[in-house]
MARBA-3410 file (N, C-alpha, C, O; in Angstrom, 1 decimal):
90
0.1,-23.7,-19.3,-0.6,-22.4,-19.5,-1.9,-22.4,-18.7,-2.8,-23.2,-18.9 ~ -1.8,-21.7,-17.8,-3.4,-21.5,-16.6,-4.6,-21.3,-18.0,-4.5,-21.0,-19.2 ~ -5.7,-21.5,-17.2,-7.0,-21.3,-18.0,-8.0,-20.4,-16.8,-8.5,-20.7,-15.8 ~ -7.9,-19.5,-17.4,-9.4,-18.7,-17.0,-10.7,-18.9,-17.3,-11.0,-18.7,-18.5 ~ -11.6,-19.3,-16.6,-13.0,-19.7,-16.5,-13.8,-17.9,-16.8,-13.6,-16.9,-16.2
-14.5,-18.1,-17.5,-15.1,-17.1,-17.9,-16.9,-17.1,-17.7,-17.7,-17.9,-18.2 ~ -17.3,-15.5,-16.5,-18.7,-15.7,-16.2,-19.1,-15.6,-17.5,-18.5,-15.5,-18.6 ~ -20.9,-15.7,-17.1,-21.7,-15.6,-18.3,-21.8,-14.4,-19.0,-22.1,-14.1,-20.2 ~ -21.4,-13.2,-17.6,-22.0,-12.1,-18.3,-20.7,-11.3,-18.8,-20.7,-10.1,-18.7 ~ -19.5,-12.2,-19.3,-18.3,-11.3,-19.7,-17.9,-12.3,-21.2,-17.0,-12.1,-22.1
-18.9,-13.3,-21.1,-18.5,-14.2,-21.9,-18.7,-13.5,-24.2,-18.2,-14.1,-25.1 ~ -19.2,-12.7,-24.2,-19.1,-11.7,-25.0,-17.6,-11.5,-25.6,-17.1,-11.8,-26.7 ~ -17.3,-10.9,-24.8,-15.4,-10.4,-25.2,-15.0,-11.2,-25.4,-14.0,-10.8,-25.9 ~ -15.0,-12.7,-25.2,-14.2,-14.2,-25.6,-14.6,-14.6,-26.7,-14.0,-15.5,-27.2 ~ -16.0,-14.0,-27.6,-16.6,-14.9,-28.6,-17.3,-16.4,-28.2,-17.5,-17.4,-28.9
-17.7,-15.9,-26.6,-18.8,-17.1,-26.0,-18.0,-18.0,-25.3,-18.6,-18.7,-24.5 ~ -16.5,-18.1,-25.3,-15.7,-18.9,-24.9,-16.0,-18.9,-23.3,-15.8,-17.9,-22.6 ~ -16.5,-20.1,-22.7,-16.3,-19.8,-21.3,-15.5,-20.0,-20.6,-15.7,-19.8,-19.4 ~ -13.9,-20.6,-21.2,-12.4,-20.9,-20.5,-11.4,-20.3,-21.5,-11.3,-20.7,-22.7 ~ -11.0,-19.9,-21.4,-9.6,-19.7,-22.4,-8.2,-19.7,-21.6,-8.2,-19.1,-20.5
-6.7,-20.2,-22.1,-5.8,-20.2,-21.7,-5.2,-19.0,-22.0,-5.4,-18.4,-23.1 ~ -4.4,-18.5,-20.7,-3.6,-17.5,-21.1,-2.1,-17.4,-20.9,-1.9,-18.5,-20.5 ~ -1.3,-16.9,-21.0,0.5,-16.9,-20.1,-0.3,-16.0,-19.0,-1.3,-15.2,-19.0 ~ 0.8,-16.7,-18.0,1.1,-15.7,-16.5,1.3,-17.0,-15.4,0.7,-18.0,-15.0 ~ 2.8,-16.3,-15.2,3.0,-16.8,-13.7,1.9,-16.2,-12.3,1.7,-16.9,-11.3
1.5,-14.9,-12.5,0.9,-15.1,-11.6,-0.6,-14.7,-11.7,-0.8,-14.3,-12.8 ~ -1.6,-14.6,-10.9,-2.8,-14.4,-11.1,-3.3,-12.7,-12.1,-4.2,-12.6,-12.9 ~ -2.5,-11.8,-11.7,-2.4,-10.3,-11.7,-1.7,-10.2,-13.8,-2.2,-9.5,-14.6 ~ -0.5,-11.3,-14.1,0.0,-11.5,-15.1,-1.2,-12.4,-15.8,-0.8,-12.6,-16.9 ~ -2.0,-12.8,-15.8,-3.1,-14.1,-16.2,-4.1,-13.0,-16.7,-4.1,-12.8,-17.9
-5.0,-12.2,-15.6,-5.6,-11.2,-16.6,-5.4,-10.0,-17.4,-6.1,-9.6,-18.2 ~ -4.0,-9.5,-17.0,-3.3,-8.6,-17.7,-3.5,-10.0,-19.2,-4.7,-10.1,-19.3 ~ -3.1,-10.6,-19.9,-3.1,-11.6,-20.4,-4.3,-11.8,-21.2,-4.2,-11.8,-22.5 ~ -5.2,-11.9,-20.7,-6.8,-12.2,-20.6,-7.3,-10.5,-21.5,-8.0,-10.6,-22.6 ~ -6.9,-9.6,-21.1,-7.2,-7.8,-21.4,-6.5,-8.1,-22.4,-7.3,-8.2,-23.4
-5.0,-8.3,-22.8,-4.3,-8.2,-24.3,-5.0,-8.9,-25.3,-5.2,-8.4,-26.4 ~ -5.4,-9.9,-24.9,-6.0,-10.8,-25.8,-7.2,-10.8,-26.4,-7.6,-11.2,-27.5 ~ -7.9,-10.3,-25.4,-9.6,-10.1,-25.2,-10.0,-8.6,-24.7,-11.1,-8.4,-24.2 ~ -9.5,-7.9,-24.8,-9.8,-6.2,-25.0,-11.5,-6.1,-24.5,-12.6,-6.5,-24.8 ~ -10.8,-5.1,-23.4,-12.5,-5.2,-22.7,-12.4,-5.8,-20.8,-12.8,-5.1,-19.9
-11.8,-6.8,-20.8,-11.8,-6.8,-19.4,-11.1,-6.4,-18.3,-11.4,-6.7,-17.1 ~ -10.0,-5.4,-18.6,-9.4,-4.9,-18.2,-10.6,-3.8,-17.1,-11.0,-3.9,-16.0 ~ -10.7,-2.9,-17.9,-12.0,-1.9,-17.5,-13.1,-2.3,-16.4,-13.6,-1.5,-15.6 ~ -13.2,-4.0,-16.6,-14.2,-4.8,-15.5,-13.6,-5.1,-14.6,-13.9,-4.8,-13.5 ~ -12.7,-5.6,-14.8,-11.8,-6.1,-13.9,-10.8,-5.1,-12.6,-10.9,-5.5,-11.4
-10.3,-4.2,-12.9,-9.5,-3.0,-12.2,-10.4,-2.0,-12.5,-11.3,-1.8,-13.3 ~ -9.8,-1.1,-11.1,-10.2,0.3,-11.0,-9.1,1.1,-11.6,-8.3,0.6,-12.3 ~ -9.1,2.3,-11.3,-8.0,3.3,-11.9,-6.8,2.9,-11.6,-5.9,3.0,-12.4 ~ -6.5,2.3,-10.3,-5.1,2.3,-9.2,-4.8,0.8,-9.7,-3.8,0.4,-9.2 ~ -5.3,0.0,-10.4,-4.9,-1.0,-11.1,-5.2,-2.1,-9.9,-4.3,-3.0,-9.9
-6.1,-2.3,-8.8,-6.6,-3.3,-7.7,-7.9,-3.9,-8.4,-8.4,-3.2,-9.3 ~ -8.2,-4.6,-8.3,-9.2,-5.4,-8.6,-10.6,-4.8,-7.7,-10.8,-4.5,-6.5 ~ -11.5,-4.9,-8.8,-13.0,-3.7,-8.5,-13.5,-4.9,-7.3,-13.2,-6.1,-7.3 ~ -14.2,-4.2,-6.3,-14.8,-4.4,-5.3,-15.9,-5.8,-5.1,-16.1,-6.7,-4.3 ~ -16.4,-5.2,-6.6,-17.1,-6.3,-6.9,-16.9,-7.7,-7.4,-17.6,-8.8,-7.3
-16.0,-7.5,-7.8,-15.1,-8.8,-8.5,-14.3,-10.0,-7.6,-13.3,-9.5,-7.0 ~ -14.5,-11.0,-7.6,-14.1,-11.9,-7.2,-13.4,-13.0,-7.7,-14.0,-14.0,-8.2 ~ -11.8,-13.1,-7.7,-11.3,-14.6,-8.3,-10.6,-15.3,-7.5,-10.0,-15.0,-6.5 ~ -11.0,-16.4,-8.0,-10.6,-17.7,-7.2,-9.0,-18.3,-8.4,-8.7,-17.9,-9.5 ~ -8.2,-19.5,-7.5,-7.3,-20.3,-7.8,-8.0,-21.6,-7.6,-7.9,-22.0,-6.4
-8.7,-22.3,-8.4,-9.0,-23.7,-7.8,-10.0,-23.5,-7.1,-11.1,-23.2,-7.6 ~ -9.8,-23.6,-5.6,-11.5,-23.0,-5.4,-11.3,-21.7,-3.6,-12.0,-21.5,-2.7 ~ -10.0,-21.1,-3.9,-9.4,-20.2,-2.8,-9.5,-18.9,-3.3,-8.5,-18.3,-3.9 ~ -10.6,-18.2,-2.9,-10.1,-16.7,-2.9,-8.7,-16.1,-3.0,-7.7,-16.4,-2.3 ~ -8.8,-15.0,-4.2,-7.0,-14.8,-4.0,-7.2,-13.6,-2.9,-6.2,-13.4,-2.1
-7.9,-13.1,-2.8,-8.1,-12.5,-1.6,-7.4,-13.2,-0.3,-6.7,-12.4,0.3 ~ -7.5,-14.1,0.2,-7.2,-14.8,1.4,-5.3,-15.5,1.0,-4.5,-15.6,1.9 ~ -5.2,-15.7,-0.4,-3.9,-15.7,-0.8,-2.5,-14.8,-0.9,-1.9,-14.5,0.1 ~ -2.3,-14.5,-2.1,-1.4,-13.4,-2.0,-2.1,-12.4,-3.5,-1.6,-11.8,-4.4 ~ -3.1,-12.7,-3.2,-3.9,-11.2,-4.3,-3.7,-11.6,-5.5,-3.8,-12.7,-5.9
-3.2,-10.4,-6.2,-3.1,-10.4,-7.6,-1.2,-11.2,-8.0,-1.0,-11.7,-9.1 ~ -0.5,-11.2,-7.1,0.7,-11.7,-7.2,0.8,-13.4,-6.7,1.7,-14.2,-6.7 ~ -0.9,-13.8,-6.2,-0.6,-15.1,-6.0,0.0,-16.3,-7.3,-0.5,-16.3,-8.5 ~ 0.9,-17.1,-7.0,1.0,-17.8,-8.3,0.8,-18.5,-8.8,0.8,-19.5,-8.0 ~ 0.7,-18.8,-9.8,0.4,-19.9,-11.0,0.8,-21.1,-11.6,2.0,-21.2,-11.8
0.2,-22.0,-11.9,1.2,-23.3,-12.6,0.2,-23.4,-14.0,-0.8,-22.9,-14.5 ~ 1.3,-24.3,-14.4,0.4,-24.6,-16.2,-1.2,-25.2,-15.9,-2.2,-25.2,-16.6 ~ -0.9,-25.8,-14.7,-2.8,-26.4,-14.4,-3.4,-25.7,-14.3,-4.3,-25.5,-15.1 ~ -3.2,-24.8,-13.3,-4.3,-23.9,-12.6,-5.2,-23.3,-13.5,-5.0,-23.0,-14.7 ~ -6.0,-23.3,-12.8,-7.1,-22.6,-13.3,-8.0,-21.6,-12.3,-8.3,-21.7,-11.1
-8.1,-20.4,-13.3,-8.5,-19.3,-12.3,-9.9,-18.7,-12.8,-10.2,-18.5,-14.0 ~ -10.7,-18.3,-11.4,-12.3,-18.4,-12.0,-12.8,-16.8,-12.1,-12.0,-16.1,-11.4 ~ -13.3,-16.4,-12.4,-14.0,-15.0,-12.2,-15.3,-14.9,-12.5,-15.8,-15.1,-13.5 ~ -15.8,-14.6,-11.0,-16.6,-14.8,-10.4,-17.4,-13.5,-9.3,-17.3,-13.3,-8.1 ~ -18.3,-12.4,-10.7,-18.6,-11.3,-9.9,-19.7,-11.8,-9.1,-20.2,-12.9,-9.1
-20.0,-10.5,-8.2,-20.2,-10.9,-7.1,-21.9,-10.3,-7.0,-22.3,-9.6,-7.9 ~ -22.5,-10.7,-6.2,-24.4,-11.2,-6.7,-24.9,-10.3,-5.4,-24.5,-10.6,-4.2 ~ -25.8,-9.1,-5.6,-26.4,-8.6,-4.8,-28.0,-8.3,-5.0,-28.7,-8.1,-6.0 ~ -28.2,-8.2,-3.7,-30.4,-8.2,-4.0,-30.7,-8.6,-2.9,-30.0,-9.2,-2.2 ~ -32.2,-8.0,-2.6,-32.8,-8.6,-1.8,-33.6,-9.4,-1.7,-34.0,-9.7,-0.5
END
């Protein structure tokens, strides 16, 4: 079962938890997963059209799924997948 690493500032909707395991073969099934369980990140996570918000950033290990195969990249029982929004300022 993959484990999602959870940031500081989402860590609320887990009950503080900063990792939790979820089902999903693939990255897109993992937080779908993550939203059933934990209600609330769905909303952070996707936009209306169900893509992952602009801001938002997840990793496989330590690979952009961006540079992978997105939300369909896949999964094993190790993996672990990070989310990791994204930091702006001057």
């Amino acid at each position: 079962m993959p484990s999602i690493r959870i940031p500081t500032q989402l860590r609320t909707l887990t009950g503080n938890a900063g990792e939790v395991r979820v089902d999903g073969s693939t990255v897109g099934e993992a937080l779908k997963a993550l939203d059933a369980a934990h209600p609330g990140f769905g909303d952070r996570l996707f936009d209306d059209a169900g893509a992952l918000r602009r801001f938002v950033n997840v990793f496989v290990a330590d690979e952009d799924i961006r540079f992978l195969q997105g939300l369909e990249t896949p999964l094993e029982d190790t993996s672990t997948v990070s989310i990791i929004p994204a930091v702006a300022g001057g």
